[in-house]
C-alpha positions in Angstrom: 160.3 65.2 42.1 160.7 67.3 38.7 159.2 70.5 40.4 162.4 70.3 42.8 165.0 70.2 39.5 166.1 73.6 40.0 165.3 74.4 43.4 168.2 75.2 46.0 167.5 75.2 50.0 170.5 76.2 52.1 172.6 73.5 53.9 171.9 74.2 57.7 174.8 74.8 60.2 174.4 71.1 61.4 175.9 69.7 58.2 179.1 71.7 58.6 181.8 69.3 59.4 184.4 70.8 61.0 188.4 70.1 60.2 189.7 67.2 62.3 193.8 67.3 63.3 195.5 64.9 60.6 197.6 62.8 62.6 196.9 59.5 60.8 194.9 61.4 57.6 198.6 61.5 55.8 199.6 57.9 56.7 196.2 56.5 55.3 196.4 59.1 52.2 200.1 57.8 51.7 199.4 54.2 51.9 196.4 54.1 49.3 198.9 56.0 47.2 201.8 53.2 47.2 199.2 50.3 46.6 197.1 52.4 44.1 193.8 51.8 45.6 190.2 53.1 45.5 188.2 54.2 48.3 184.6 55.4 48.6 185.5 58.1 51.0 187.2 60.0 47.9 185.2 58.7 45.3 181.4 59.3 47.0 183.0 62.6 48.2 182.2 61.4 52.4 181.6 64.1 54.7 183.2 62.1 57.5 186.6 60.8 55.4 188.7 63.2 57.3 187.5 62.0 60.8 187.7 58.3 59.3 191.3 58.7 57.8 192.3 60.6 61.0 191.6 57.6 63.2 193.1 55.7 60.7 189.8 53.9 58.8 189.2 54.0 55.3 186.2 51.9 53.0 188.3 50.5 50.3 186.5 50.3 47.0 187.5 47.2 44.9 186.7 46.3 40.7 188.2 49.8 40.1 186.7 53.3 39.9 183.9 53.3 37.5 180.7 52.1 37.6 178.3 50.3 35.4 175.2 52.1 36.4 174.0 56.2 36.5 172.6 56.6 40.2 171.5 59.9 40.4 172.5 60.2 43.7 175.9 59.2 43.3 179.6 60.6 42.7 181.0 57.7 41.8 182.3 58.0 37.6 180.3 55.8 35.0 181.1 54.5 31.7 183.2 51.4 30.5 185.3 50.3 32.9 188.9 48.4 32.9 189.0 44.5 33.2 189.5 43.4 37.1 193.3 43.8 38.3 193.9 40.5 40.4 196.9 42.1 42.3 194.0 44.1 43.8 192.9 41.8 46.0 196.9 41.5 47.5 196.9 44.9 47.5 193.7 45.7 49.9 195.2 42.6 52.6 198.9 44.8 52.3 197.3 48.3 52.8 195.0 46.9 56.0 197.8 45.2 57.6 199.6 48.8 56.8 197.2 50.4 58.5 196.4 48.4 60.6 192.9 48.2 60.4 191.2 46.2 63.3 187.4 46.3 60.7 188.0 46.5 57.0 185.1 47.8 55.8 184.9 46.9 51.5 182.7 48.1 48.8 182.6 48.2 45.3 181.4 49.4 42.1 178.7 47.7 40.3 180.4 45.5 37.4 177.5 44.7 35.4 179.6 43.9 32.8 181.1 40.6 34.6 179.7 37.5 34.2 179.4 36.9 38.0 179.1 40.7 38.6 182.9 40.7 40.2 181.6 38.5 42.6 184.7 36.4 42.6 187.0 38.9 42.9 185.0 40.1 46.4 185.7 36.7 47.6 189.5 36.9 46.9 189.8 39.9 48.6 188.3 38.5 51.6 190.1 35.4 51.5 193.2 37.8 51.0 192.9 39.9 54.0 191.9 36.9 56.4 195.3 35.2 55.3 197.3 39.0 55.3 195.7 40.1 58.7 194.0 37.6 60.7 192.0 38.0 63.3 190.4 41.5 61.0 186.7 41.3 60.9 185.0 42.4 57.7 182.2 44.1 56.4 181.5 43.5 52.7 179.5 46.4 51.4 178.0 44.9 48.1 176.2 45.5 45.3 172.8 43.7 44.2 174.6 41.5 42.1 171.0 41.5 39.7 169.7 39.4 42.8 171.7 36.4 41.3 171.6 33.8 44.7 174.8 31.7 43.2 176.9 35.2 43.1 175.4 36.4 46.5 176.5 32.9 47.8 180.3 33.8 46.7 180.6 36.4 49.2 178.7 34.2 51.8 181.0 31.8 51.4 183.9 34.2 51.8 183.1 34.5 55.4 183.0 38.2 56.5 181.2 39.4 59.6 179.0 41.8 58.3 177.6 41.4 54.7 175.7 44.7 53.7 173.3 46.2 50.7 172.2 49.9 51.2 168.2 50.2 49.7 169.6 53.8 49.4 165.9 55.4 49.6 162.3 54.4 49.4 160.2 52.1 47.5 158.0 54.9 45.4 161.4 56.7 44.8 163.8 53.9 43.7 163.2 54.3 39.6 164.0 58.1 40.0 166.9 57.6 42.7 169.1 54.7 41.6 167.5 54.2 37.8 168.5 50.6 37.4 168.2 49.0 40.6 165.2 47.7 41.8 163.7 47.9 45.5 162.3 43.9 45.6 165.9 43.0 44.2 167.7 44.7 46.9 165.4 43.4 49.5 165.9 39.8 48.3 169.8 39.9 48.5 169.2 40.5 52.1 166.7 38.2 52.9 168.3 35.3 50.9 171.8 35.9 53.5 169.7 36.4 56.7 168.2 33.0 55.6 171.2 31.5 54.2 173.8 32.1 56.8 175.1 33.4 60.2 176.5 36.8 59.1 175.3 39.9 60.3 172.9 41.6 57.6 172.6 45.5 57.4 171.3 48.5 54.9 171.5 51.9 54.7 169.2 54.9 53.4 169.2 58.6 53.0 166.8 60.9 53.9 165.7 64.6 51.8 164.6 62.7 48.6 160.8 63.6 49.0 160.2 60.5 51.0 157.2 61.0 53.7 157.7 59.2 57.3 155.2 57.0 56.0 157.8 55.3 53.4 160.3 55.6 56.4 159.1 53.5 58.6 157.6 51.0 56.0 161.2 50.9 54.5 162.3 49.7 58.0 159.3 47.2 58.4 160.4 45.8 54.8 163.9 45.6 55.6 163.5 43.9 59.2 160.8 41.4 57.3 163.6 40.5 54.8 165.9 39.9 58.2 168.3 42.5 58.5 169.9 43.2 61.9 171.6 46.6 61.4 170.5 49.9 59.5 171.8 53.3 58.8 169.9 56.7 57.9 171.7 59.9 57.0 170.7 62.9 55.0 171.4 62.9 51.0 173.9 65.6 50.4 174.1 66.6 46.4 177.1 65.6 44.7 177.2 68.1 42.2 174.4 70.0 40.7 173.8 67.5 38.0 172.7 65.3 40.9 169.6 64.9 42.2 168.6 68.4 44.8 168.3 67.8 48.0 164.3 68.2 48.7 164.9 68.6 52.2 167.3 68.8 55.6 165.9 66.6 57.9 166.6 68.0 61.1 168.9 66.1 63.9 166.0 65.8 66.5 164.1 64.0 63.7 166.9 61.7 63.1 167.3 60.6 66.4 163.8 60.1 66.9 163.8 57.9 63.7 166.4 55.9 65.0 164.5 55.9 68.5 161.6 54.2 66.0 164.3 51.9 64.5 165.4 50.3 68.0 161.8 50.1 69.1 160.8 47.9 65.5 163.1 45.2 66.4 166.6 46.4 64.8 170.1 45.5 66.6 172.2 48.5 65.8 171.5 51.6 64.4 172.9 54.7 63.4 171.1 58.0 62.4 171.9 61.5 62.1 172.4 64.0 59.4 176.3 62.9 58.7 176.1 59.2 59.2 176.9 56.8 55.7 177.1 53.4 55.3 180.3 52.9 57.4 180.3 55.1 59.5 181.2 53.6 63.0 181.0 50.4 60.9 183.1 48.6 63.7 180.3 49.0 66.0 177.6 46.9 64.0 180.1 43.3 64.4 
């Protein structure tokens, strides 16, 4: 990957997203405002945050804004972050029932510097919304946790619909792509809640890394072995140019037959195309 440090390709007409009419986009803006929250669609720099907000959808990013790790692939700030707020939790169940969000779709920063990885405080915020809003399905978008089964169980227990843990990219690529997390971890938190419990598993990865449809397709063998039910595949998009380049635009008729490949392998749901993240059409995959 170092020959590509300084290399620029041209982003093709297919990743333009065009403007969508901002009917709901203020009234979502507005209420993260009043209860001071986090989202990933600001934070990861989403391509699709104006369609999302517009139809009134947000990923709400909980344990603050900045992150314990240095993905390379990421927008997300790193460095030392503030200890856990526990009006948080109240705050996410006030700005869904707000919203009125139908699927609250939650994420989070990695909190390496908790004892339990903030694990805790994803299960209040569960808990919170179900007593705020019932009858709101969730989909807890978590990180690894450093594999640990006893924190993983704290969001199981929590009850949300969907519990997902993006791979992000390939197995020969993980080191260079997400520098501290580790492929076989990752896979493990997904295979110990497909064995473990009812709730729907999922994962995502991006494509234009320097990964061969080789590593694809074993990366969807892997994840289906470990038991998830749902992925996603959407093209890496540089941040910033202190990010990782983009190695390649995988074109839209490649997409859809990789997602073709998915369905055929054994997979419930999936989504693939150029534009699609993590919760994208999230409501779909319940």
């Amino acid at each position: 990957m170092e020959n590509f440090r300084n290399k620029y390709i041209k982003k093709p007409e297919w990743l333009r997203r065009h403007l969508t009419r901002a009917t709901d986009y203020k009234k979502v803006k507005n209420t993260l405002n009043e209860e001071s929250l986090h989202t990933i669609c600001e934070s990861g720099l989403c391509p699709n945050k104006g369609e999302c907000w517009n139809a009134g959808t947000a990923t709400f990013m909980i344990l603050g804004d900045i992150c314990t790790r240095s993905c390379r692939f990421c927008n997300v700030k790193t460095g030392k972050p503030l200890p856990p707020d526990p009006k948080e939790m109240e705050r996410v169940a006030s700005a869904v029932r707000k919203m009125g969000v139908k699927h609250c779709v939650i994420t989070s920063v990695d909190r390496d510097d908790l004892p339990d990885g903030g694990a805790s405080h994803w299960a209040g915020t569960i808990q919170s919304i179900k007593k705020e809003v019932p009858g709101t399905t969730i989909e807890a978008l978590i990180p690894d946790f450093k594999g640990n089964e006893d924190d993983i169980q704290k969001v199981i227990n929590a009850a949300p619909e969907v519990i997902s843990h993006n791979l992000e990219t390939v197995r020969k690529l993980t080191k260079e792509v997400r520098v501290y997390a580790n492929y076989e971890t990752s896979l493990s938190v997904i295979r110990y809640i497909s064995k473990n419990s009812d709730i729907r598993t999922k994962s995502g990865i991006m494509l234009g890394l320097g990964e061969t449809e080789a590593d694809i397709l074993q990366t969807m063998d892997d994840l289906l072995d470990a038991g998830c039910e749902v992925i996603t595949i959407g093209q890496y998009l540089q941040p910033s140019r202190k990010h990782l380049p983009v190695q390649a635009y995988i074109h839209p008729d490649d997409f859809a037959r990789y997602g073709e490949i998915a369905r055929s392998k054994g997979f419930s749901f999936v989504e693939s195309a150029p534009l699609v993240r993590s919760s994208y059409h999230a409501e779909k995959h319940v």
